[in-house]
FIKOLLUM-404357 format. One record per residue: residue in three letters; x, y, z of N, C-alpha, C in turn. Coordinates in steps of 0.2 Angstrom, whole numbers, plus 5000, padded with zeros to 4 digits. Each point is the difference from the previous one (the first is absolute). Layout:
BEGIN
  residuo  neast  nnorth   nup  caeast  canorth  caup  ceast  cnorth   cup
      ALA      X       Y     Z       X        Y     Z      X       Y     Z
...
// end
This chain:
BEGIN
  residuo  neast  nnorth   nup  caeast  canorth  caup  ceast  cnorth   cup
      UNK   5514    5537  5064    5006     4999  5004   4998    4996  5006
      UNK   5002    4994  5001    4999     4996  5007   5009    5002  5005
      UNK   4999    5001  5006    5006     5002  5004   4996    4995  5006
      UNK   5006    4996  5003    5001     4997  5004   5005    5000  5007
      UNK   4999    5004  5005    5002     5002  5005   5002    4992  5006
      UNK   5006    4999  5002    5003     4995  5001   5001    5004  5009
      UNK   5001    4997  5005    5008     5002  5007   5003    4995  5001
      UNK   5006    5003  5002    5006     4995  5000   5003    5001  5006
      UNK   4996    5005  5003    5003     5002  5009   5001    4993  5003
      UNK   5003    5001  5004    5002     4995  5005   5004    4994  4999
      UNK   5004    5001  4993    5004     4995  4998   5004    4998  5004
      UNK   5004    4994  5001    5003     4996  5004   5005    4998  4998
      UNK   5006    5002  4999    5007     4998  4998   5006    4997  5003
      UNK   5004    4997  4999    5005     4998  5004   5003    5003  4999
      UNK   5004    5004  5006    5004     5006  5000   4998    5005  4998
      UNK   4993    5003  5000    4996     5005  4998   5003    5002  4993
      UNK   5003    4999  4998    5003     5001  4991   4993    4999  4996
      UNK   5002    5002  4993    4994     4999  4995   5003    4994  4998
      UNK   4995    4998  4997    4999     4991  4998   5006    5001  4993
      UNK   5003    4996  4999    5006     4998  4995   4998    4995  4996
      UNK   5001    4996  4995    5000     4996  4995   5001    4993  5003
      UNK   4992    4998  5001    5002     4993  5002   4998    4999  5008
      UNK   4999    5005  5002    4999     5002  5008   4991    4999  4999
      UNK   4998    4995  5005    4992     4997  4998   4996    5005  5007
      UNK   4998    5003  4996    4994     5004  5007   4993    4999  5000
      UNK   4997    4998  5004    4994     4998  5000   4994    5005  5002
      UNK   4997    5002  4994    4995     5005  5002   4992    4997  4998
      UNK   4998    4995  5001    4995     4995  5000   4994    5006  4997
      UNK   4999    5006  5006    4995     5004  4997   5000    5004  4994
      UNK   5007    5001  4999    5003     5003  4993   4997    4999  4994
      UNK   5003    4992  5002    4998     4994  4993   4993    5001  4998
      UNK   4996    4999  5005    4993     5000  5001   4997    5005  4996
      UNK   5003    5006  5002    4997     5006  4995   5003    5001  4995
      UNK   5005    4999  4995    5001     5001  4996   4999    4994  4995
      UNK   4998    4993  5002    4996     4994  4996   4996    5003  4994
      UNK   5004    4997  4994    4995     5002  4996   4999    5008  4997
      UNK   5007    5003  5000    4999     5008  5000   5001    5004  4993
      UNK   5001    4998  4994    5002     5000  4994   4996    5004  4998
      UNK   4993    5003  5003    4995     5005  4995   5003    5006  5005
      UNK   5001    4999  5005    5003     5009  5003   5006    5002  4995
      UNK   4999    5008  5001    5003     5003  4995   5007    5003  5003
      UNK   4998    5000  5007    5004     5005  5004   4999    4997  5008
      UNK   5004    4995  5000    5005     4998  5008   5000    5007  5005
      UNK   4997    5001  5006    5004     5006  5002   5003    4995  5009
      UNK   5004    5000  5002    5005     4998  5008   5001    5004  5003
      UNK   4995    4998  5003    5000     5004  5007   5004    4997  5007
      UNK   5007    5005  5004    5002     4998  5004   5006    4996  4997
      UNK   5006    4999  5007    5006     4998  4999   5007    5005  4995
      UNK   5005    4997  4997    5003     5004  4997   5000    4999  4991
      UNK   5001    5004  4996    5000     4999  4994   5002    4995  4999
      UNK   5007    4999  5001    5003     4993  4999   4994    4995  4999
      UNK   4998    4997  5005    4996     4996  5002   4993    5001  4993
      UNK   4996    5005  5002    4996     5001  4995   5000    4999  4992
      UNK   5008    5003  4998    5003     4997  4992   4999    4994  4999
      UNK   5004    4997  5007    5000     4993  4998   4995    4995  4998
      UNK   4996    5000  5006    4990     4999  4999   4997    5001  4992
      UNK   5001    5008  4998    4998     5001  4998   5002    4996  4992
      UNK   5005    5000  5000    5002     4996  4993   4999    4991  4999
      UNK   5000    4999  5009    4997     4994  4999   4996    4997  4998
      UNK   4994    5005  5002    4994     4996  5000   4996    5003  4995
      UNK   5002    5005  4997    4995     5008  4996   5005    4999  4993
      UNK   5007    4996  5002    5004     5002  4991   5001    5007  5000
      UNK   5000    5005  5006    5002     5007  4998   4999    5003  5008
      UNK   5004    5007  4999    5004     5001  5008   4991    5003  5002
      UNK   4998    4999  5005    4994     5004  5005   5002    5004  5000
      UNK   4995    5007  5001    5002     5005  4999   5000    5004  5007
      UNK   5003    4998  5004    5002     5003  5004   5009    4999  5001
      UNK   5002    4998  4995    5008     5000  4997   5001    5007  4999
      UNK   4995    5003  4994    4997     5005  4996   4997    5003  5001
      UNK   4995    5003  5008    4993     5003  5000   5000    5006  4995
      UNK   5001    5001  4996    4998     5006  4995   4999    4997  4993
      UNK   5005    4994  4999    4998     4999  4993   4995    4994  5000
      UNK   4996    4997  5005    4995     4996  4998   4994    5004  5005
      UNK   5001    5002  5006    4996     5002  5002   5001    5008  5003
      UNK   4994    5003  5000    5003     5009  5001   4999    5000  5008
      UNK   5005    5002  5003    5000     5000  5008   5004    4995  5001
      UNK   5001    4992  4997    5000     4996  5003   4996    4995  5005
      UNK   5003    4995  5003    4996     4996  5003   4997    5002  5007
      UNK   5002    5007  5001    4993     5002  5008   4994    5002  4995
      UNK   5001    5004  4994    4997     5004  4998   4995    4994  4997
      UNK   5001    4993  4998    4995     4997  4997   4996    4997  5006
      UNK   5002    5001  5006    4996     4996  5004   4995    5004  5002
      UNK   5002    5007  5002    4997     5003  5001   4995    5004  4995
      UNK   5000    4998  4995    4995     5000  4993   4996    4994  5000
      UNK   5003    4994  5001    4994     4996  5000   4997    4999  5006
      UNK   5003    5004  5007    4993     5001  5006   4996    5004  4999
      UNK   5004    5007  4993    4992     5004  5001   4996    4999  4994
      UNK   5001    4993  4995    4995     4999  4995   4996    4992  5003
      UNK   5003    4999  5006    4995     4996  5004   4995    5002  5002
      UNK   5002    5007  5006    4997     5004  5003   4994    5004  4996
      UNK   5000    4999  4992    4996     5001  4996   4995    4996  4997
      UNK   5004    4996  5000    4993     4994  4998   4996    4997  5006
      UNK   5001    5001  5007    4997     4997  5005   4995    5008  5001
      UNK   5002    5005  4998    4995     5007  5001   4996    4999  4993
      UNK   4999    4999  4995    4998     4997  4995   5002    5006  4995
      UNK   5006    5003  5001    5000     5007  4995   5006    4994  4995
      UNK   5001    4996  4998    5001     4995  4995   4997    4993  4999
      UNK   4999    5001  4995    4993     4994  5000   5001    4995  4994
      UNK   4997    4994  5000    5001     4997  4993   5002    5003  4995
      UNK   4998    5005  4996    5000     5001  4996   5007    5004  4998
      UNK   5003    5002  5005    5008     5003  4999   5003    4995  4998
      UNK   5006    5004  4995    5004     4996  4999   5005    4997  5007
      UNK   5000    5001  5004    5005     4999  5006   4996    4997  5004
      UNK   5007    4992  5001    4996     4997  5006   5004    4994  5003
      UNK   4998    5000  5006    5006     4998  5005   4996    4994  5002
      UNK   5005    4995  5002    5001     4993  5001   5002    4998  5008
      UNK   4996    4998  5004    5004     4997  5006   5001    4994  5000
      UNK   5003    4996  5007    4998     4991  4998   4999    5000  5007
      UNK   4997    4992  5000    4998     4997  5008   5008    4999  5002
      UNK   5001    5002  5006    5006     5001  5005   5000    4992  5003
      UNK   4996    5000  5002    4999     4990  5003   4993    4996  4995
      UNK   5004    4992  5003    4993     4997  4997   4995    4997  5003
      UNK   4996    5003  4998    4991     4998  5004   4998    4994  4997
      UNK   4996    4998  5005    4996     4991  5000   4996    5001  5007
      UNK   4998    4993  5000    4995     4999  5004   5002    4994  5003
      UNK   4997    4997  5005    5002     4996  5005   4997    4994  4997
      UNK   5002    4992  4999    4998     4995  4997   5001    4995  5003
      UNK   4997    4995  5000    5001     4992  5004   5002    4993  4995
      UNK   5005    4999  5002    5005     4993  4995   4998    4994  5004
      UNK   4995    4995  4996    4999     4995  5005   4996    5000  5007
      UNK   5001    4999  5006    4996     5002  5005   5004    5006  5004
      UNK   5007    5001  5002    5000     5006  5003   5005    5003  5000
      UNK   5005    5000  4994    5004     5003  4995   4997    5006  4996
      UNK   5003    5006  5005    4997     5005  4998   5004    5005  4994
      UNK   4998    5005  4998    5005     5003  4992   4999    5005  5000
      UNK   5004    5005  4995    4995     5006  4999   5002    4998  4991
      UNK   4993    5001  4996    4998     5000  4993   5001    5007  4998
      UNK   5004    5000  4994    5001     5005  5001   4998    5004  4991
      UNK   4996    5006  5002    4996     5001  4995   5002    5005  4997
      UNK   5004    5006  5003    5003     5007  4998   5005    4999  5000
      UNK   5008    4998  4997    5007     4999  5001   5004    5005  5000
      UNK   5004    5001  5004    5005     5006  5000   5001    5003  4992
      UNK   5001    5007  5002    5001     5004  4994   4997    5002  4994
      UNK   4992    4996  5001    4995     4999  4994   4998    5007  5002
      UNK   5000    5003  4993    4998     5009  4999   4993    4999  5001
      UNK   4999    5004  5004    4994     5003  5003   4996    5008  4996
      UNK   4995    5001  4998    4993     4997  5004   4999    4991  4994
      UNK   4999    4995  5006    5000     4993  4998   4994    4998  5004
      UNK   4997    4995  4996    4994     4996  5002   5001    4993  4998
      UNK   5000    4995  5006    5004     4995  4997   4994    4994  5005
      UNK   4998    4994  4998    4994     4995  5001   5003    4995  5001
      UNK   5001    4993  5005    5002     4995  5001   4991    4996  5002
      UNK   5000    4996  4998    4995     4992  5000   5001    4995  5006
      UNK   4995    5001  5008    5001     4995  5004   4994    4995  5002
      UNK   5002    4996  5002    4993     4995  5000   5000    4998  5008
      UNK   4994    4998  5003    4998     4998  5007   5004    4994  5002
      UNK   5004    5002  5005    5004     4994  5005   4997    4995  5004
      UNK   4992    5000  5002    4997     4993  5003   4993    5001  4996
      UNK   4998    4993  5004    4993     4999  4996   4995    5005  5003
      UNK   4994    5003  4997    4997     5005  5003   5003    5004  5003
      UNK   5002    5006  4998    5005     5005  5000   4996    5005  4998
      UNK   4997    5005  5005    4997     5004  4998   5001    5009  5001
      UNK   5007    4998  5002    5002     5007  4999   5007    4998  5000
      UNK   5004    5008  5000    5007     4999  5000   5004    5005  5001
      UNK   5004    5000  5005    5004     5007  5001   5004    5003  4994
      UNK   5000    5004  4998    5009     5003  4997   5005    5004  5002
      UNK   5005    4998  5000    5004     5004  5006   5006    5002  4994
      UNK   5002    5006  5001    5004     5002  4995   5005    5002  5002
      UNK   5006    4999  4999    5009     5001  5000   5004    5001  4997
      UNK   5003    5005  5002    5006     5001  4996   5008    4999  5003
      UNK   5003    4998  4994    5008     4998  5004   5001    4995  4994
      UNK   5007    4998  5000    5004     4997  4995   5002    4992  5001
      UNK   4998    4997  5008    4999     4993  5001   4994    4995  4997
      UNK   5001    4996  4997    4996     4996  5000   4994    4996  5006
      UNK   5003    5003  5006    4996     4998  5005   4996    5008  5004
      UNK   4996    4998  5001    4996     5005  5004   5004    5002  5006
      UNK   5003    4996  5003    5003     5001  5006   5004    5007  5003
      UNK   5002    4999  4992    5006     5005  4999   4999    5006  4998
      UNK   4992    5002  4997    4998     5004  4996   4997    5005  5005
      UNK   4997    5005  4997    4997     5004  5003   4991    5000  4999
      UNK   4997    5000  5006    4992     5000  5000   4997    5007  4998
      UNK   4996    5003  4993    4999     5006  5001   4992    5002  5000
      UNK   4996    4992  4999    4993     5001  4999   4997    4995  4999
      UNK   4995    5000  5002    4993     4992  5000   4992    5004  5000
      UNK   4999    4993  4998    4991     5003  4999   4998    4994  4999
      UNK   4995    4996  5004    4996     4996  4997   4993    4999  4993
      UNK   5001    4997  4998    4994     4997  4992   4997    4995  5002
      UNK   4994    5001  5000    4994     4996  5001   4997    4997  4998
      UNK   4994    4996  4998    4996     4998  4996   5001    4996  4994
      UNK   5008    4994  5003    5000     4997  4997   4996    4992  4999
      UNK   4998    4999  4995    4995     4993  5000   5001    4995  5003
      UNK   4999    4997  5004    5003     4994  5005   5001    4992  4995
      UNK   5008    5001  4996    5001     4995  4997   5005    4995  5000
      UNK   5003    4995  4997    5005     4995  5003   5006    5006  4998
      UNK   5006    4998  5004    5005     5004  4999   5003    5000  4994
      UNK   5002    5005  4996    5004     5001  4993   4993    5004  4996
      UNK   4993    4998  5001    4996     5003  4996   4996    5005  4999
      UNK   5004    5005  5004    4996     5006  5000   5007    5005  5002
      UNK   5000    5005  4994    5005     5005  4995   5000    5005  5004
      UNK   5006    5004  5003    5000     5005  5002   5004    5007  4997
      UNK   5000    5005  4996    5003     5003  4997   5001    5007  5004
      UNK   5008    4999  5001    5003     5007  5004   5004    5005  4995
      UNK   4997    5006  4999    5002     5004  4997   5006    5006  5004
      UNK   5004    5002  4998    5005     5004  5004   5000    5006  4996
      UNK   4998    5006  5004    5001     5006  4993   5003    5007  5003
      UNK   5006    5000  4999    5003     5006  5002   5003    5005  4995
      UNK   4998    5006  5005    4999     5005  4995   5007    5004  5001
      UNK   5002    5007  4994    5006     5003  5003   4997    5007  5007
      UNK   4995    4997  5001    4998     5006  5010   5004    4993  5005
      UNK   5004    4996  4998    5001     4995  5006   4993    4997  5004
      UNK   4995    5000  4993    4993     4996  5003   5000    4994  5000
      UNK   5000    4994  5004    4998     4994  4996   4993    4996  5002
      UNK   4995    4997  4995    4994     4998  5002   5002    4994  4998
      UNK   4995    4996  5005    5001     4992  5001   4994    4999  5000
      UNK   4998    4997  4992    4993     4995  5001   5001    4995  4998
      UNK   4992    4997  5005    5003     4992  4998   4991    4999  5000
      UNK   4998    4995  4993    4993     4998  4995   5001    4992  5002
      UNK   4993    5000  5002    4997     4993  4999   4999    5000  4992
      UNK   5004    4995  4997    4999     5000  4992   4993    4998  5000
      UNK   4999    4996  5003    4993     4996  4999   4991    5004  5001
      UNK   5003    5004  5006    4994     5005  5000   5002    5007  4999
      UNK   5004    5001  4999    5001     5007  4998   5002    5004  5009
      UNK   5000    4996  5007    4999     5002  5002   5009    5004  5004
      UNK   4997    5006  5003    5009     5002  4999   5002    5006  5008
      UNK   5006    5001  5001    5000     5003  5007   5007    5007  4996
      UNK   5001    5000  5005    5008     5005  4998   5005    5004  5005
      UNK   5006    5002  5001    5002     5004  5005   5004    5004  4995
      UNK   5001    5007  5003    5006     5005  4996   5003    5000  5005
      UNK   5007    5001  4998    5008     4999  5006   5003    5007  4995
      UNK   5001    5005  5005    5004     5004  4999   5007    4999  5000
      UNK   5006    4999  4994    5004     4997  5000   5006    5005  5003
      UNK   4998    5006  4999    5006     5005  5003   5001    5000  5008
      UNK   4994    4998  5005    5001     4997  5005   5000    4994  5004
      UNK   5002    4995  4996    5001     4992  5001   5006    4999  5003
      UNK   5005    5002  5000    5007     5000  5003   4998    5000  5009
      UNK   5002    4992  5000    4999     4997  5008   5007    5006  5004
      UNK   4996    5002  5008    5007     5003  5003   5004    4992  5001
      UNK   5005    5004  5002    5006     4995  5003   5002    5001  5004
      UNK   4999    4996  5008    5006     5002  5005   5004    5000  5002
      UNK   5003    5002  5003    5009     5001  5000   5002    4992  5003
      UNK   5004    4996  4995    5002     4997  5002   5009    4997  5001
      UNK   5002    5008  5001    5008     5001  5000   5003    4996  5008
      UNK   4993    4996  5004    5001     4998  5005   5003    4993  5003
      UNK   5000    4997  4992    4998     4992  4999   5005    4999  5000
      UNK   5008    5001  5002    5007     4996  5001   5001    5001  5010
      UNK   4993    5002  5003    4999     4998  5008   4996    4994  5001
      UNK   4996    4997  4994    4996     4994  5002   5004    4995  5001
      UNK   4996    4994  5006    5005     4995  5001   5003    4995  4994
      UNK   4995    5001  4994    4999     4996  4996   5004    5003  4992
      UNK   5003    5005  5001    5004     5004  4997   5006    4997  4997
      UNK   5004    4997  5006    5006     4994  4994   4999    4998  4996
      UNK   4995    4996  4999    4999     4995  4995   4998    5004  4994
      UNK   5000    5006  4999    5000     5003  4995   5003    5006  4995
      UNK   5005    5000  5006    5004     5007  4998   5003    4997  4993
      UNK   5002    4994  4998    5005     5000  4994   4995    5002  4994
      UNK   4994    4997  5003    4994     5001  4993   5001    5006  4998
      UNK   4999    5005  5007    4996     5006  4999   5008    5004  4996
      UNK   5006    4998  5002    5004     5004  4998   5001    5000  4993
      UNK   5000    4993  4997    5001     4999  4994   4994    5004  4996
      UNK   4993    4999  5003    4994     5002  4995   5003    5008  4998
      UNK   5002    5005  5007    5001     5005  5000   5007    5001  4995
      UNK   5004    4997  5000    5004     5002  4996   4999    4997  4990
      UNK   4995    4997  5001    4995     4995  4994   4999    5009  4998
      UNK   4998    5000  5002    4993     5007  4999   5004    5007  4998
      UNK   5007    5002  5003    5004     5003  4996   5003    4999  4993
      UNK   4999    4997  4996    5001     4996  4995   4995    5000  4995
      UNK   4993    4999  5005    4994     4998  4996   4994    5007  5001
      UNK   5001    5007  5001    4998     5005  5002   4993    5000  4997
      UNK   4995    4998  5005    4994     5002  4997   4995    4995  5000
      UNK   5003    4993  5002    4997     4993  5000   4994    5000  5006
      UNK   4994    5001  4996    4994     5002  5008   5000    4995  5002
      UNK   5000    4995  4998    4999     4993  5005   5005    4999  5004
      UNK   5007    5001  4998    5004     4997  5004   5000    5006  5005
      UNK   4998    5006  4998    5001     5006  5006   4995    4997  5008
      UNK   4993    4999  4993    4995     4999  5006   5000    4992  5006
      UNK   5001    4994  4994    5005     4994  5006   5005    5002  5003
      UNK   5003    5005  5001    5007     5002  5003   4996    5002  5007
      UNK   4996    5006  4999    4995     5002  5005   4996    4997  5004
      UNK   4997    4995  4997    4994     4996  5003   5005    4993  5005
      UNK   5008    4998  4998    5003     4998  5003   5003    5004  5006
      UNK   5001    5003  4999    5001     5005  5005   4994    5001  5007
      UNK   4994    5000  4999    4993     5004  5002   5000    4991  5005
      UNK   5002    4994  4996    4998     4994  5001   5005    4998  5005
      UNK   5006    5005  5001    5004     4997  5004   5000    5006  5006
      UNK   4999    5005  5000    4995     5006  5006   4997    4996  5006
      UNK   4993    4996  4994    4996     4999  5005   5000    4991  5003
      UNK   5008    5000  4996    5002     4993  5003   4993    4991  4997
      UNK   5000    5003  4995    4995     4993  4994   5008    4999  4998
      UNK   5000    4994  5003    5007     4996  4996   4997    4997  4996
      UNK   4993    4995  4999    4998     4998  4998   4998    5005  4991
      UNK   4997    5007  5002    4998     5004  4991   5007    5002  5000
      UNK   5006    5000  5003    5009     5003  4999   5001    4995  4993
      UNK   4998    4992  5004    5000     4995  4996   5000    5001  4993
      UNK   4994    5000  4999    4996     4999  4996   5002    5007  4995
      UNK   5001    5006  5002    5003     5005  4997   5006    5000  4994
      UNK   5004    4997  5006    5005     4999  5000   5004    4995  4993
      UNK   4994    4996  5002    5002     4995  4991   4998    5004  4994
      UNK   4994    5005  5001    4999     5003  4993   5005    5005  5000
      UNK   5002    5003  5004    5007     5005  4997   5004    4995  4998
      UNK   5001    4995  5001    5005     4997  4998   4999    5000  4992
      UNK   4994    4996  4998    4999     4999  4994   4999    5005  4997
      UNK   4999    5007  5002    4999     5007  4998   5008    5000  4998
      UNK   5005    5001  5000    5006     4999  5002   5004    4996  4994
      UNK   4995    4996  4996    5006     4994  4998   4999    5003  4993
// end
């Protein structure tokens, strides 16, 4: 029996009513996690009203979630399966379930992980090795090669965030690799492994293919969440005009789009960019929400 625990909290309606026939609600996360859902046995929806859950439910499952139902698919209902599957987490991480049980739980990576990369000469990227929602525990390899000639070492810097640019990503960890052979650029192979386990461990090593030669860092992933500072302050910056239409629209984008981390986290960092009065990174912000947006 596979059971697939879904939430639907914080849905966003127009005129707070439940969604109607033909009514388009955008749960981006939703989607995410029910992709591909045909071997679950047993849908449970957690949060919002029946209605709403029915609905879901027969959309994407072919059959109501059982939290239309909690008694006839699941016993308790849907607090009871959550709180069943924290305490058979809570079991496998004390090790009193183990391989060899028939019972076993699944999480996924919550953001996508990479590494910072250089396009040309200074066209920077994050490569992206770990992709949102790939089930963990994963071990995943990507192939890079040295940027100039004689190149005898190389940072790796590793991010997570849903931008294509580092800019926009979050830094959670580096380590330099040594002892690479001093060759022309392109000919000497650098293999970054990414391997995250379900303790929210992630180890990052990176091999000199050539000599076997290799470095590593561990990023505790349960405390990589950068603070934020209040930036409820940024409609006093002088430079504030020139952005209110953005920001209003993004914000009412975002009611619509419930759950969009890029858009939430560009929404933020336009904000933080218009505080410390950077017209110039507002700028720049400011065009990727836009394209975040279309």
């Amino acid at each position: 029996m596979v059971e697939l625990i879904f939430r639907l909290g914080g849905l966003s309606v127009p005129g707070g009513r439940a969604p109607g026939p033909g009514q388009p609600v955008c749960l981006r996360g939703f989607k995410h996690a029910v992709a591909g859902c045909n071997p679950y046995d047993r849908p449970a929806a957690v949060g919002v009203d029946r209605r709403q859950q029915r609905l879901f439910g027969k959309r994407y499952f072919g059959r109501i979630a059982s939290a239309a139902f909690p008694t006839a698919l699941i016993a308790g209902g849907p607090d009871f399966a959550v709180a069943q599957g924290a305490a058979i987490q809570a079991a496998i991480i004390s090790g009193q379930i183990d391989e060899s049980s028939e019972i076993m739980m699944t999480d996924v990576n919550p953001y996508t992980l990479g590494v910072r990369c250089i396009r040309g000469y200074d066209v920077e990227y994050m490569s992206v090795i770990i992709p949102r929602n790939k089930t963990i525990p994963t071990t995943q390899k990507q192939k890079y090669y040295t940027s100039w000639d004689g190149q005898t070492s190389a940072i790796v810097e590793v991010y997570q965030g849903e931008s294509s640019s580092i800019r926009y990503n979050h830094f959670i960890g580096s380590f330099i690799l040594s002892g690479i052979p001093p060759r022309a650029a392109g000919k000497e192979a650098i293999e970054v492994s990414f391997s995250y386990n379900q303790n929210g461990m992630l180890q990052v090593k990176g091999i000199v293919v050539s000599t076997g030669m290799e470095a590593s860092v561990d990023i505790d992933m349960l405390n990589t969440k950068p603070e934020q500072k209040d930036v409820t302050g940024w409609k006093e910056s002088e430079i504030a005009g020139d952005y209110r239409r953005i920001i209003r629209r993004a914000e009412k984008w975002l009611k619509d789009h419930e759950g969009d981390k890029k858009a939430e986290e560009l929404l933020y960092q336009l904000k933080e960019a218009i505080l410390e009065e950077d017209q110039w990174e507002a700028d720049l912000v400011e065009e990727e929400l836009r394209r975040c947006m279309e």
